[in-house]
C-alpha positions as CSV (number, residue, x, y, z in Angstrom):
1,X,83.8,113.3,100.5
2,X,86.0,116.5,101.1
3,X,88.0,114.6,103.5
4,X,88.4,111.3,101.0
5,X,89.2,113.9,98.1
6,X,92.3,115.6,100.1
7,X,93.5,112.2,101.1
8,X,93.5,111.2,97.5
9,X,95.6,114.4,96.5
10,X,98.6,113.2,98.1
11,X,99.5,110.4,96.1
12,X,98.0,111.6,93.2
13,X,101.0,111.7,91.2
14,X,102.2,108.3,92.3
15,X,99.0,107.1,90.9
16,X,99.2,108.9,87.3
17,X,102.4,106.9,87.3
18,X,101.1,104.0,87.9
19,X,99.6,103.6,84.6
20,X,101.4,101.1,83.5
21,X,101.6,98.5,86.8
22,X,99.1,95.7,87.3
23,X,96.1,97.8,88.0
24,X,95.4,98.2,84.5
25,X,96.5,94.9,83.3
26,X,94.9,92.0,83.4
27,X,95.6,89.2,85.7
28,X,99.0,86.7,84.6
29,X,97.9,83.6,85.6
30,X,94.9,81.8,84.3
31,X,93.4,80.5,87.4
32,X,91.2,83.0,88.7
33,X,91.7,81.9,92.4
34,X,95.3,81.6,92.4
35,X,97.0,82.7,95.3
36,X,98.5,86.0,95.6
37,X,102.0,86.7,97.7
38,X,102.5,89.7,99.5
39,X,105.2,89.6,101.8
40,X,104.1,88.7,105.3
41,X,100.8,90.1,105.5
42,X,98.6,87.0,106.3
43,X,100.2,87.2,109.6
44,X,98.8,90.8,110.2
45,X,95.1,89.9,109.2
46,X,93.7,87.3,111.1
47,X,89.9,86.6,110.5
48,X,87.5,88.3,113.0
49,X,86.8,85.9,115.9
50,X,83.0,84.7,115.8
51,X,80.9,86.1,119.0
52,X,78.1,85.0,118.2
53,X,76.8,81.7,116.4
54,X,76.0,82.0,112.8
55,X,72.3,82.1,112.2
56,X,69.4,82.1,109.2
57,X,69.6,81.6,105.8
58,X,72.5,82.2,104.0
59,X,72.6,85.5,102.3
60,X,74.7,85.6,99.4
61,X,76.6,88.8,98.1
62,X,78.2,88.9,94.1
63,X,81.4,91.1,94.6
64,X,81.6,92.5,91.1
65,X,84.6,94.8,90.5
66,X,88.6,95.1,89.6
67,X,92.2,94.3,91.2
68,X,90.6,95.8,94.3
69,X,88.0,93.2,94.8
70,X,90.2,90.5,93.0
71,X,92.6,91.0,96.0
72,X,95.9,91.8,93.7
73,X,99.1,90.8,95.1
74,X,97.5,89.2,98.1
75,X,97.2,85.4,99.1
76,X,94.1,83.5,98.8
77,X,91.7,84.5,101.2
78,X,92.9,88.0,101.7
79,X,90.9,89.8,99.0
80,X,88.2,92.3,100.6
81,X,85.2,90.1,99.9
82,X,86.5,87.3,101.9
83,X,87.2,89.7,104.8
84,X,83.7,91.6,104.4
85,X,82.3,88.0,104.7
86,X,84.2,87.1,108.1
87,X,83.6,90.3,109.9
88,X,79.9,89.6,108.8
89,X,79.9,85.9,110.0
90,X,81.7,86.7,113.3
91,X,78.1,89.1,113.9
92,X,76.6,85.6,113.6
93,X,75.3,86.9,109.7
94,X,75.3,83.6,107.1
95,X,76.4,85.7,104.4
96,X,78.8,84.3,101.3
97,X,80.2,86.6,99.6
98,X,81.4,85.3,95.6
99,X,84.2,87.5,94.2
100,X,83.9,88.2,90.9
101,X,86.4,90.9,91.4
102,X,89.0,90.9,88.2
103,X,91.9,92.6,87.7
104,X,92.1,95.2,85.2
105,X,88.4,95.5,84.2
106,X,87.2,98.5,83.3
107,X,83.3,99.7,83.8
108,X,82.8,98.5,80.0
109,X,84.2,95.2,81.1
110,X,82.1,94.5,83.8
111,X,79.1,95.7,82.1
112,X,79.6,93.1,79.5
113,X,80.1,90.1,82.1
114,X,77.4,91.4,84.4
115,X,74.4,89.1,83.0
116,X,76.8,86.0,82.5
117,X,78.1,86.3,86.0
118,X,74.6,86.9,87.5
119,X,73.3,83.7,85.5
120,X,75.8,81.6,86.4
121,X,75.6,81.6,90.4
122,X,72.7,79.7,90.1
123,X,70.8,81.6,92.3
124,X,69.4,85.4,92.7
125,X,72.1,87.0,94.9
126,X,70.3,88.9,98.3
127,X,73.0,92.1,97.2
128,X,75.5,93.1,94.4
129,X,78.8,95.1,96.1
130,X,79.9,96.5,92.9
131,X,83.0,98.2,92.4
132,X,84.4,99.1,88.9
133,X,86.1,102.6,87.7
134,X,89.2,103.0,89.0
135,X,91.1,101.5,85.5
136,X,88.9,103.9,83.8
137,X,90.9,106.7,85.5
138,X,94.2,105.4,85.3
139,X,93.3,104.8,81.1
140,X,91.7,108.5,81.9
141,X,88.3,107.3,79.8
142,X,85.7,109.6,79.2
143,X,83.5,110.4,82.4
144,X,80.6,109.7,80.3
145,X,81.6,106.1,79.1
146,X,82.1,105.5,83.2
147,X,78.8,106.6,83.7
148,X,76.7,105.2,80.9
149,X,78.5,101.7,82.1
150,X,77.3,102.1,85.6
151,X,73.9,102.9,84.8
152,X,73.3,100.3,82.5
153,X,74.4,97.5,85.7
154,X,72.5,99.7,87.6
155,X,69.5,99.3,85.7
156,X,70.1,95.6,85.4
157,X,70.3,94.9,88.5
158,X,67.0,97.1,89.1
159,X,65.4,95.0,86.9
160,X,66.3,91.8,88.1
161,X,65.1,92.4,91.6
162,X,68.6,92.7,92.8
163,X,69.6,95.4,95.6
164,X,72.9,96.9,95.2
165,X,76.2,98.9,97.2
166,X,78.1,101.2,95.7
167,X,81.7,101.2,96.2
168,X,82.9,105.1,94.8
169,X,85.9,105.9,93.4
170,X,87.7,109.4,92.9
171,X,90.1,111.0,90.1
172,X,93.3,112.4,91.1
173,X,93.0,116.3,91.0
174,X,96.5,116.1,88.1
175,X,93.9,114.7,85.9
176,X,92.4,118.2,86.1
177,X,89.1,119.9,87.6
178,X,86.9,119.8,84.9
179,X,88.1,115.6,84.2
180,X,87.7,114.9,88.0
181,X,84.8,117.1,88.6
182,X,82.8,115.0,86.0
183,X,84.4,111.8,87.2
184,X,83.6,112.6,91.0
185,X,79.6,113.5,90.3
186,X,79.2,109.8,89.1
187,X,79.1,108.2,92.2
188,X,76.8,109.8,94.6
189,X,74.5,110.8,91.5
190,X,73.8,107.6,90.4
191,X,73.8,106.3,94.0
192,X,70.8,108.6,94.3
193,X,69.0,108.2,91.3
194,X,69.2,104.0,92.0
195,X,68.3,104.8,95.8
196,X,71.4,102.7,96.6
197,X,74.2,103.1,99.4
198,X,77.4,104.3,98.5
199,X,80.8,104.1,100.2
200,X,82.2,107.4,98.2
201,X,85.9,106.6,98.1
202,X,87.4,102.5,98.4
203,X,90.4,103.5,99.0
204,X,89.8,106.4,101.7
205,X,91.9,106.3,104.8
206,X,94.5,103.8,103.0
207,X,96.0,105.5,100.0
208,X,99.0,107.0,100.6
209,X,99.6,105.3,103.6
210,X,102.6,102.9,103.2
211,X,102.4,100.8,105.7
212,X,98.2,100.0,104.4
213,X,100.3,99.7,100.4
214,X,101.6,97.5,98.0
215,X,104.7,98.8,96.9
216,X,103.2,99.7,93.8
217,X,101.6,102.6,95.5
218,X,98.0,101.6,93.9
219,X,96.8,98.4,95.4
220,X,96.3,98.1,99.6
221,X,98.0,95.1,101.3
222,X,96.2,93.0,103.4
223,X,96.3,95.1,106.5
224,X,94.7,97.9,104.2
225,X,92.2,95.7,102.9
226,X,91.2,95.2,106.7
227,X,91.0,98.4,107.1
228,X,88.7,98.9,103.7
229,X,86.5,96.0,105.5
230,X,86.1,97.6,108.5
231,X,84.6,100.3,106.8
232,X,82.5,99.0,104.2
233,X,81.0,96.2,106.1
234,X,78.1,97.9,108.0
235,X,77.1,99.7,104.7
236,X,77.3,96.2,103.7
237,X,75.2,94.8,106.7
238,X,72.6,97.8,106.7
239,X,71.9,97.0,102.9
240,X,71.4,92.6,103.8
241,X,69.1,93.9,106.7
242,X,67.0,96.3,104.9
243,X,66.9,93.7,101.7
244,X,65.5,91.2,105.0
245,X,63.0,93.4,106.0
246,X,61.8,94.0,102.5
């Protein structure tokens, strides 16, 4: 967490700036899948290369977050469910991950479409990925608001039966100590209370980093979503074996 936190420092400012750009908006076009430019970058991400055959039932994974989920400014197919999903199919693991990732939600926004979402796959989902918080920095909502939406999914979830990965995220340190040192506790608090696993920072190892950037400073491109996938994944396939065993 240390580590993730001084890597966040950096661009802190770059981020406070960012208030404005499409992180906190809502997505332009009305199609919900439509494809996303972003310069060259589907020839830098190719899709891991199966070693072994897919195998057992398919295990299906609801994505539920923002812009970083929705894959913002990326093409179709680049977002980071759809590259969780093929580095856990190339381990021969029939998972499907559906991305409800939107841009622009806040926690209150997700909480509201959490039970409509879930309803509407048509099936129980094996594991929720759920990542929603980081426009509730940038609009600098209170910590508590953040929190009470969490636990509320949290508890839905619970109730439904329905395992769930945390995906944290961190306020920059300009927002001030006492701001971020609420905002930071969320994460691994209600990670612990829930008993669920928790990546601590999405965007840890790739903010700041142009060459893993959109040019808006705020968003990775696809190479940084690659790099998000290669790190969240095994929290991702740890959680579907232990829900497996259960």
């Amino acid at each position: 967490m240390t580590r993730s936190y001084l890597t966040y420092a950096a661009p802190a400012a770059l981020l406070q700036a960012a208030l404005t750009v499409a992180g906190c908006s809502p997505r332009d076009e009305s199609a919900p899948d439509a494809p996303r430019v972003s310069g060259n970058d589907s020839e830098v991400m190719p899709a891991p290369v199966a070693t072994v055959p897919v195998r057992g039932p398919e295990r299906v994974v609801l994505a539920l977050g923002d812009s970083l989920y929705a894959g913002y400014g990326l093409s179709r197919g680049q977002s980071l469910p759809d590259a969780v999903q093929a580095r856990l199919r190339a381990e021969g693991i029939n998972a499907r991950l559906v991305n409800a990732g939107v841009s622009g939600d806040t926690s209150a926004d997700g909480r509201r479409r959490l039970g409509y979402t879930l309803d509407r796959l048509g099936k129980k989902p094996d594991l929720v990925l759920l990542g929603l918080g980081g426009n509730d920095v940038l609009r600098q909502l209170d910590p508590k608001v953040t929190r009470d939406n969490l636990a509320a999914m949290l508890d839905e979830l619970q109730r439904r039966g329905i395992p769930v990965v945390l995906t944290g995220m961190l306020a920059p340190p300009n927002l001030g100590p006492d701001y971020a040192g609420k905002f930071n506790a969320i994460y691994p608090e209600l990670a612990r209370q829930h008993h669920a696993p928790l990546y601590p920072f999405i965007l840890d190892g790739v903010l700041g980093n142009r060459a893993l950037m959109l040019p808006d400073g705020v968003h990775p491109n696809a190479r940084g979503v690659a790099r998000i996938a290669d790190r969240v994944t095994p929290v991702v396939r740890q959680a579907l074996a232990e829900t497996a065993e259960g």
